[in-house]
C-alpha positions in Angstrom: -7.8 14.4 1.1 -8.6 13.0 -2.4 -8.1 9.1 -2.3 -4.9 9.0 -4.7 -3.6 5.6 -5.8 -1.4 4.4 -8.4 -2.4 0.8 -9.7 0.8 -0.9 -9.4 1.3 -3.5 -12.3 -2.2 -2.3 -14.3 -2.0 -3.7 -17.4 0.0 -6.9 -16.5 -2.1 -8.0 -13.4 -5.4 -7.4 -16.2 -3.4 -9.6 -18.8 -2.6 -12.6 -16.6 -6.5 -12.2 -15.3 -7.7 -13.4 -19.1 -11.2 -11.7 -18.4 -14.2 -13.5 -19.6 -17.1 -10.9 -20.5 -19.3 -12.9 -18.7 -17.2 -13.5 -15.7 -17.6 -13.1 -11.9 -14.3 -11.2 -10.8 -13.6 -10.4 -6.7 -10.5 -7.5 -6.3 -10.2 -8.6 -2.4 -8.3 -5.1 -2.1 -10.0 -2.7 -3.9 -8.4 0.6 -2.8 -9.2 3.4 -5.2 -10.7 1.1 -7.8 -7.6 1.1 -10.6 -7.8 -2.7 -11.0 -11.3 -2.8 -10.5 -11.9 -0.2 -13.3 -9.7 -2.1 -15.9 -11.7 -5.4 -15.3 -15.5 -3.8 -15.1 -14.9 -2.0 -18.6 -14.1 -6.0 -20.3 -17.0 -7.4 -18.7 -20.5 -7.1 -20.5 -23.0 -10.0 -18.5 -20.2 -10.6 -16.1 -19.7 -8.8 -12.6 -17.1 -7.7 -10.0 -17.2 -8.0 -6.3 -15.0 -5.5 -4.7 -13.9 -6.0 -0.9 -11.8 -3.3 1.6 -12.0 -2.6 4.7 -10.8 0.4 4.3 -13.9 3.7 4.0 -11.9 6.4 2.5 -11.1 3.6 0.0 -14.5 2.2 -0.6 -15.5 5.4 -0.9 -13.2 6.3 -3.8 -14.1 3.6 -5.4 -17.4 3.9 -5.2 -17.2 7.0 -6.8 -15.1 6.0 -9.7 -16.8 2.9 -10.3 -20.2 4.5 -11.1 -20.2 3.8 -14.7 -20.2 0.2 -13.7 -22.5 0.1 -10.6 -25.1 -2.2 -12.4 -21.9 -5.0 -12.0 -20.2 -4.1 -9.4 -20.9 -5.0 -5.4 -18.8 -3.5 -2.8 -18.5 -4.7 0.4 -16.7 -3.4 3.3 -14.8 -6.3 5.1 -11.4 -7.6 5.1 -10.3 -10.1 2.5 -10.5 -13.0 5.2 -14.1 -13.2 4.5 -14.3 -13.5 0.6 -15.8 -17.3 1.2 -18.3 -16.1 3.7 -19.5 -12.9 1.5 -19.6 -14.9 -1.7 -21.3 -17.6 -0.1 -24.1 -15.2 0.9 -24.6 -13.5 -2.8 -25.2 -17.2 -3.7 -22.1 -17.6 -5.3 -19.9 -21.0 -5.4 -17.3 -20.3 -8.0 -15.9 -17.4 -9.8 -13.5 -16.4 -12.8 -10.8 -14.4 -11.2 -9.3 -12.9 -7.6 -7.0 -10.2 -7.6 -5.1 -9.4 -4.3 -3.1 -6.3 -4.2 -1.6 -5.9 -1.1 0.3 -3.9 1.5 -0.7 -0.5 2.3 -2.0 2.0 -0.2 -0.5 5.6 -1.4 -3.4 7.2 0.3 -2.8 6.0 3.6 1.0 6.5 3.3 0.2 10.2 2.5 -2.5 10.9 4.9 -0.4 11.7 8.3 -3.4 11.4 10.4 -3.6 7.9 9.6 -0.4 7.9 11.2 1.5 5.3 8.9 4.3 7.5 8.3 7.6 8.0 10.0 7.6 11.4 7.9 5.1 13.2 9.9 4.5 14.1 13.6 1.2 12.5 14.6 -0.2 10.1 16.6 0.4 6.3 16.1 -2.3 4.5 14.3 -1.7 2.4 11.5 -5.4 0.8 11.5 -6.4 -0.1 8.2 -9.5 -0.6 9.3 -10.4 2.2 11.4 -13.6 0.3 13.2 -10.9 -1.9 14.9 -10.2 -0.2 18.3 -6.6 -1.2 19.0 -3.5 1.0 17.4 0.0 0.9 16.9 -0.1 3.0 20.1 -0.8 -0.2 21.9 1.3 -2.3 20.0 4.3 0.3 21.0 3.4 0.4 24.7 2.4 -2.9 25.6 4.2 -5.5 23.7 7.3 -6.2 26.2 10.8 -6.4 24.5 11.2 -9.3 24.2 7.5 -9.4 21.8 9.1 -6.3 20.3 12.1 -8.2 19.6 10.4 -10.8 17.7 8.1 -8.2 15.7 10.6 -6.5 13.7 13.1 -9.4 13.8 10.3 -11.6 11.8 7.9 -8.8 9.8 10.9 -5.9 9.7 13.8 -7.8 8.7 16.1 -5.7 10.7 19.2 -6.7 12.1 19.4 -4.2 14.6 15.6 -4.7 16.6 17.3 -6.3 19.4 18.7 -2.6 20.1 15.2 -1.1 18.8 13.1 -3.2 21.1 15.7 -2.4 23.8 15.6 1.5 23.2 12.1 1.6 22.8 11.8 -0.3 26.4 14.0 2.5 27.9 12.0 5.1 26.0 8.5 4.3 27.3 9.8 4.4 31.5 9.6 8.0 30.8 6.0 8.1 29.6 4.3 6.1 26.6 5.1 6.7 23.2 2.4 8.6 21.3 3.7 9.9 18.4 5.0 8.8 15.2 7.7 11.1 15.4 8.7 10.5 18.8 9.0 6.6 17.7 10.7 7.4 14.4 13.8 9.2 16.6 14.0 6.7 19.1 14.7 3.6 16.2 17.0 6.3 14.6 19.3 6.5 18.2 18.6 2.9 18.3 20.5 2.5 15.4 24.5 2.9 14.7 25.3 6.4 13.1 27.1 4.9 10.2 24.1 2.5 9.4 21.3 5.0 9.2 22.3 6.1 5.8 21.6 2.9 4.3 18.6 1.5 2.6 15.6 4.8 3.4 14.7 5.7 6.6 16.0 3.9 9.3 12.2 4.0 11.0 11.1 2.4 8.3 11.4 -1.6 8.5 10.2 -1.3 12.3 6.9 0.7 10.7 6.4 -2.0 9.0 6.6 -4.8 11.3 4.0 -2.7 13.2 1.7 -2.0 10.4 1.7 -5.4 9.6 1.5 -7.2 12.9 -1.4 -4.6 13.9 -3.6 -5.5 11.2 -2.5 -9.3 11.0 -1.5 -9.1 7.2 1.0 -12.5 6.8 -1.9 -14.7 8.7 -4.6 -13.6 7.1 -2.4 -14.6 3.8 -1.6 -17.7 5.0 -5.0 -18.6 6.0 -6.9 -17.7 3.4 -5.1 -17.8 -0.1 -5.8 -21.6 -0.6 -9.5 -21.1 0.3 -9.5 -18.4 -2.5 -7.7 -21.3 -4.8 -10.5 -23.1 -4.0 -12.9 -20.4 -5.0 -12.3 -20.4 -8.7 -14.0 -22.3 -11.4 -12.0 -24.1 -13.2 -9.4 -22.1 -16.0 -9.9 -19.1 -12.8 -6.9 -17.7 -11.8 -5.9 -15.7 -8.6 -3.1 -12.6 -9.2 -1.7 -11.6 -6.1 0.8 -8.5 -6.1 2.8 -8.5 -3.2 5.4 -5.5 -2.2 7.7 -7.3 0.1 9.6 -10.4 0.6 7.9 -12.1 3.3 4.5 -11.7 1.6 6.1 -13.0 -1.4 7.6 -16.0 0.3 4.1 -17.0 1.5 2.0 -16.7 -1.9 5.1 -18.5 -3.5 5.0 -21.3 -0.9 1.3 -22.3 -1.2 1.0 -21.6 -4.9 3.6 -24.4 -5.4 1.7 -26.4 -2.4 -1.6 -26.0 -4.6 0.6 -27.0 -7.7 2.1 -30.3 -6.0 0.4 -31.0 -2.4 2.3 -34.3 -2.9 3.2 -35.2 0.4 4.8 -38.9 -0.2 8.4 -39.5 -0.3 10.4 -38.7 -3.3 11.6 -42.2 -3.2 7.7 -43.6 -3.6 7.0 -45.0 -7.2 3.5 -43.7 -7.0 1.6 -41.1 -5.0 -0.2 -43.3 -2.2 -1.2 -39.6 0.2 -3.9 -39.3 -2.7 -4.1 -35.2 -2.2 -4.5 -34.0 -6.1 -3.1 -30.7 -7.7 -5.4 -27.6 -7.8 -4.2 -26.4 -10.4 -0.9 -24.7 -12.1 1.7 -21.6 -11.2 1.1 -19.6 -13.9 4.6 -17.6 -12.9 7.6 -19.8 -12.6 9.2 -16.4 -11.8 7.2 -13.2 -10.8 5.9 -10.8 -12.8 7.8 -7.3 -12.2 7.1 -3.3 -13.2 8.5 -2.1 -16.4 11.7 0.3 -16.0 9.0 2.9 -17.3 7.0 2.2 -14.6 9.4 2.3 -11.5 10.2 5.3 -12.8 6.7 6.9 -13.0 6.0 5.8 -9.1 8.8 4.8 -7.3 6.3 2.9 -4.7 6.0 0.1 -7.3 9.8 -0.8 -7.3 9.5 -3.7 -4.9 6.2 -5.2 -6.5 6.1 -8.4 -7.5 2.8 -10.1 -9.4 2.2 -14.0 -8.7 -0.3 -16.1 -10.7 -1.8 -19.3 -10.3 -4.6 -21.2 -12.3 -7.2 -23.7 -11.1 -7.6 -26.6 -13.0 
C-alpha cells in the first residue's frame, strides 16, 4: 500500500518554523515526508534530520526526499532519542524541531496494522513494528481494574468502567484477537442510546490502547523540554498535537519553559534562580483553515503549538 499522508497544518507549521537557509532542522515524526519536503526546498547550506520509527514511513520518505538527500539524514528511532542521535552527528544545537504527532493516515488505512476498529484483523497497533508486544497483550493481560484506568485517563470515556468490565467478561471465553471482536464488545459495553454520539463508540478505547502501547503522553512529557533545550537561540520547536491530552502536556511545559518561576507569587523577587528558556510563541493554538478541515477531515482536531528559545 502506497504510504499516503496528508501534512496536517503545511504551510502554517513552515511559517511559525522561520527557516534559515543555512539551518539544522530535526522533523522528530517524519511520516511520509510533507513537512520535511517544505523545509529541505528553503534550505541551501542548511540540513534536516528526519526521525521515525516507523519503516513503511521512512521508507516513503526516503523516496520523496531524494531531491534533497545531500541535506537530509534519516534515522530510524523514536523521537525520545533526538539528544542521543544529534549528540552523535556532532551536533549541540539546532534551528528548528517539528513534532507532528498521533498516528498517521497510513497506518489508520492499512488494516493489517490493525489500528482500526473498521476492519476485522488482528490487534496490533505497534508503531514500531520491531517492538514485540501488541495491543493483543495490552487487551488480555491488563486486569480491569488497569483497563479501567487506560481509557478513563488516555480515552476520555465515561463509560470504561463498563468497557473494562465487558472486556473482562469477554476474554473468560478465550482471548481477544481481533480488532473486530474488540470493537463489538465496547459497542455492547456501551448504552444503545449513547453509541450514536461522537464516531464510533470503539473509538476512544482504540485510542487509549494505541497510545498506552507505544507510550506516546510519557515520551512527551519526558522529552519536549530536552528538545527546548536543543535549540540555539531564536530556534523554535512546533509541535502539532490531535488530541486534548497531548495538547494539555505541550501547553503545560511550554508555559513551564516560559516562567519555571517556582517562588511564591507574594515574593518581591525571584530567589529559586531557575531562568526562562525562552517564549510561547502561541498564546492560543494555531488551528486548520475551514478549507482545510474540509479537504481531510483527519485534521479537524489538530492544533499547532509554538515556542522560541531565547
Amino acid at each position: 500500500m502506497t504510504f499516503n499522508h496528508q501534512s496536517v497544518l503545511l504551510q502554517e507549521t513552515i511559517e511559525a518554523l522561520v527557516i534559515r537557509p543555512e539551518g539544522i532542522y530535526v522533523d522528530g515524526t517524519l511520516g511520509g515526508g510533507g513537512h520535511a519536503c517544505e523545509v529541505c526546498g528553503r534550505l541551501t547550506t542548511g540540513r534536516l534530520i528526519g526521525i521515525d520509527q516507523d519503516a513503511a514511513a521512512i521508507e516513503a520518505a526516503r523516496q520523496r526526499l531524494k531531491p534533497f538527500e545531500d541535506k537530509v539524514t534519516i534515522v530510524r528511532s523514536n523521537y525520545s532519542g533526538m539528544k542521543d542521535i544529534l549528540e552523535g552527528m556532532g551536533i549541540e544545537k539546532v534551528n528548528g524541531i517539528l513534532l507532528d504527532l498521533g498516528v498517521s493516515s497510513y497506518q489508520l488505512d492499512t488494516e493489517e496494522r490493525g489500528f482500526t476498529y473498521r476492519a476485522d484483523v488482528p490487534l496490533d497497533m505497534r508503531m514500531d513494528q520491531r517492538q514485540e508486544r501488541t495491543a493483543r497483550d495490552i487487551v488480555n493481560t491488563y486486569s480491569e481494574a488497569e483497563l479501567y484506568r487506560m481509557i478513563r485517563d488516555y480515552g476520555e470515556d465515561r463509560f470504561a468502567k463498563n468497557i473494562a468490565r465487558q472486556i473482562g467478561r469477554a476474554r473468560q471465553e478465550g482471548p481477544i484477537e481481533t480488532t473486530g471482536q474488540l470493537a463489538e464488545i465496547i459497542k455492547q459495553a456501551i448504552p444503545a442510546r449513547f453509541r450514536s454520539g461522537k464516531g464510533h463508540p470503539a473509538k476512544q478505547t482504540f485510542q487509549a490502547i494505541r497510545i498506552e502501547l507505544n507510550h506516546e503522553l510519557d515520551v512527551l512529557k519526558d522529552h519536549l523540554t530536552e528538545m527546548v533545550d536543543l535549540l540555539a537561540p531564536g530556534g523554535r520547536l512546533c509541535v502539532i498535537t490531535f488530541h486534548s491530552l497531548e495538547d494539555r502536556i505541550v501547553k503545560n511545559i511550554f508555559r513551564k519553559c516560559e516562567d519555571p518561576c517556582e517562588c511564591p507569587p507574594d515574593f518581591p523577587v525571584c530567589v529559586c534562580g531557575k531562568k526562562s528558556k525562552g517564549r510561547v510563541v502561541t498564546r492560543k493554538p494555531i488551528l486548520p483553515t475551514e478549507e482545510e478541515k474540509e479537504a481531510n477531515h483527519r485534521s479537524k482536531s489538530a492544533k499547532l503549538r509554538v515556542f522560541e528559545h531565547i
